[in-house]
C-alpha positions in Angstrom: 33.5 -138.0 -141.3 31.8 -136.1 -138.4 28.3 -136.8 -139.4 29.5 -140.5 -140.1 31.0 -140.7 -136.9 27.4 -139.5 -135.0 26.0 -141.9 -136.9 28.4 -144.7 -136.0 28.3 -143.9 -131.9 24.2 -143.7 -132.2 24.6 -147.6 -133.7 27.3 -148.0 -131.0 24.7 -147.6 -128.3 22.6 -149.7 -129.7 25.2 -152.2 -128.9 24.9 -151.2 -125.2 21.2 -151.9 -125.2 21.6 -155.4 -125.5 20.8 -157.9 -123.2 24.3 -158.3 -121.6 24.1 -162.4 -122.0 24.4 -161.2 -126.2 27.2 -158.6 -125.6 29.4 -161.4 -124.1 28.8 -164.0 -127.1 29.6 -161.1 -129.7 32.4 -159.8 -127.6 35.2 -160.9 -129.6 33.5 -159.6 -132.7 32.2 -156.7 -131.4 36.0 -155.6 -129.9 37.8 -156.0 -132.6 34.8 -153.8 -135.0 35.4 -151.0 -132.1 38.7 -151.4 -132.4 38.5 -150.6 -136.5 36.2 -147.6 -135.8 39.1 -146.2 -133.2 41.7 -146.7 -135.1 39.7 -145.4 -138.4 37.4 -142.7 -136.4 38.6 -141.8 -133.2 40.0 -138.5 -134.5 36.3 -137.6 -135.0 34.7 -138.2 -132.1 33.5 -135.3 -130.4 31.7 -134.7 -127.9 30.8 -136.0 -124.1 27.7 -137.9 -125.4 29.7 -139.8 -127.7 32.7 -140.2 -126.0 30.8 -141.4 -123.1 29.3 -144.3 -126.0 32.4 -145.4 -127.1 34.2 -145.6 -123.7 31.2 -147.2 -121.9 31.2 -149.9 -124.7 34.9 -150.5 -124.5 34.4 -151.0 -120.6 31.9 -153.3 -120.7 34.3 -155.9 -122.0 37.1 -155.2 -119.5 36.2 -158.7 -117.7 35.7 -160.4 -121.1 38.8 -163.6 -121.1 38.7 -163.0 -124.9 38.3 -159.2 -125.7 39.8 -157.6 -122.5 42.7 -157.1 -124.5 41.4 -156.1 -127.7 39.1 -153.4 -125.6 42.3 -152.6 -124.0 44.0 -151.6 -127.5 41.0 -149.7 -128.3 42.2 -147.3 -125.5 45.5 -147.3 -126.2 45.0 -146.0 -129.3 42.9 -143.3 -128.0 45.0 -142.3 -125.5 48.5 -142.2 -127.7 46.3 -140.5 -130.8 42.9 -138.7 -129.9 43.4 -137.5 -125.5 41.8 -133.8 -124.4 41.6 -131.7 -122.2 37.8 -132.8 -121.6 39.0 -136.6 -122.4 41.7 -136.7 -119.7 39.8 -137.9 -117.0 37.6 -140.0 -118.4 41.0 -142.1 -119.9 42.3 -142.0 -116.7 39.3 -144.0 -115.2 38.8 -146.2 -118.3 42.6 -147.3 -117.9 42.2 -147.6 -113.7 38.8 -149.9 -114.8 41.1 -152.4 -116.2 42.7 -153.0 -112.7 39.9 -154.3 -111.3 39.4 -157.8 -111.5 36.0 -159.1 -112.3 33.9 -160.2 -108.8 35.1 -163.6 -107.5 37.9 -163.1 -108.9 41.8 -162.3 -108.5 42.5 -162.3 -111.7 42.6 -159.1 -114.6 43.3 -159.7 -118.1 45.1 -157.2 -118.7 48.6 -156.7 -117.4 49.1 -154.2 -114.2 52.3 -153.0 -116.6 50.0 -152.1 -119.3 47.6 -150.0 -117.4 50.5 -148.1 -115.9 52.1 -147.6 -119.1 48.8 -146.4 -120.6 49.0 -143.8 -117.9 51.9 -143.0 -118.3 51.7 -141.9 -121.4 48.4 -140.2 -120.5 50.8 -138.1 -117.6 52.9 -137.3 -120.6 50.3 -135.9 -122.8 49.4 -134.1 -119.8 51.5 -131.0 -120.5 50.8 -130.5 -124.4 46.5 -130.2 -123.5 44.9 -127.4 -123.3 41.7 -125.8 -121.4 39.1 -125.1 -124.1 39.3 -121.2 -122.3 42.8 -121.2 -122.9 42.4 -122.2 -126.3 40.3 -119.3 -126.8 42.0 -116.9 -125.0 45.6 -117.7 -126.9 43.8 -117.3 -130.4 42.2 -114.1 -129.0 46.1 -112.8 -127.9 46.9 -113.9 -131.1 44.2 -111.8 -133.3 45.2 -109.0 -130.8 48.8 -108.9 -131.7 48.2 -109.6 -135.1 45.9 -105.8 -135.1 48.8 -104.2 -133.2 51.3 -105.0 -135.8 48.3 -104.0 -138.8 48.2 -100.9 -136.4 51.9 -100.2 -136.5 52.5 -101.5 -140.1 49.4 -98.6 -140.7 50.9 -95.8 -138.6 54.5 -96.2 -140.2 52.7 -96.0 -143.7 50.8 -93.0 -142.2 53.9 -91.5 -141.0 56.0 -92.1 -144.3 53.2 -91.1 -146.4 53.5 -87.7 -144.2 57.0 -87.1 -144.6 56.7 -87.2 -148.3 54.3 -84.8 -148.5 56.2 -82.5 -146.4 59.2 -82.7 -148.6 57.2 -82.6 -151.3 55.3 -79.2 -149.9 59.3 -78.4 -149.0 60.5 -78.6 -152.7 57.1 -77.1 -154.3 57.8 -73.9 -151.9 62.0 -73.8 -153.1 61.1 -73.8 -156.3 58.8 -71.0 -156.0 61.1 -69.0 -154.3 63.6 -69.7 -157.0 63.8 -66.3 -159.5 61.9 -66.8 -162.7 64.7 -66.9 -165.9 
């Protein structure tokens, strides 16, 4: 799936290359494909190249009156299934996008309530995300502890391994000293 996926966002771009006055007549089409790749790909996504792809596309039809809301469940989805730490704030401005109307106008197609809720639930995933350092730095406590405990588990093997000797030495040396019948 990852090689897929590269392969997907490079077409994805291509997308972005168009002349905008293309993009718009596709728009409902095009949203509702992206929408299928997130829902079927966005697990796989990595990277700030081709997270920068997908969201870029997604934004561009934030003003669209027919796939301003499909767009908008593109993100949703990423945001309740595939947030980062390096995603964070890049779904945080992608949401706010969607609050501004387009220019000339008052009017956003998607609901103030539903960008808020999508941050919301952003805020809440807030907690469970982890610095890529941290990451690191956890797994490397973790490898430590785990050689403490071989360590231990090797020095009490060590240790019981002596003791039988020694009372094995003990009982070869009474039995020597026993008289000979």
């Amino acid at each position: 799936p990852h090689e897929s996926v590269g392969y997907m966002t490079k077409l994805l771009h291509l997308l972005l290359l168009l002349p905008s006055s293309v993009i718009y007549h596709f728009a409902p089409r095009i949203t509702a494909g992206l929408l299928i790749f997130v829902k079927a790909y966005g697990w796989y996504v990595r990277g700030r190249k081709q997270w920068e792809i997908v969201l870029r596309l997604i934004l561009s039809f934030r003003h669209h009156p027919h796939s301003a809301h499909v767009a908008f469940q593109s993100v949703q989805f990423l945001v309740a299934n595939c947030v980062s730490f390096e995603t964070f704030n890049a779904f945080v401005s992608v949401l706010s996008s969607f609050l501004n109307p387009p220019e000339g106008s008052d009017f956003c197609y998607v609901s103030v309530r539903q960008v808020l809720d999508g941050l919301l639930l952003l805020h809440t995933k807030l907690a469970t995300l982890q610095h890529p350092n941290d990451l690191a730095s956890e797994l490397r406590n973790e490898e430590k502890e785990k050689e403490k405990e071989k360590d231990k588990d090797s020095h009490e093997e060590q240790k019981e391994k002596h003791t039988q000797d020694r009372d094995t030495t003990h009982k070869e040396k009474q039995k020597m000293k026993e008289p000979v019948k």
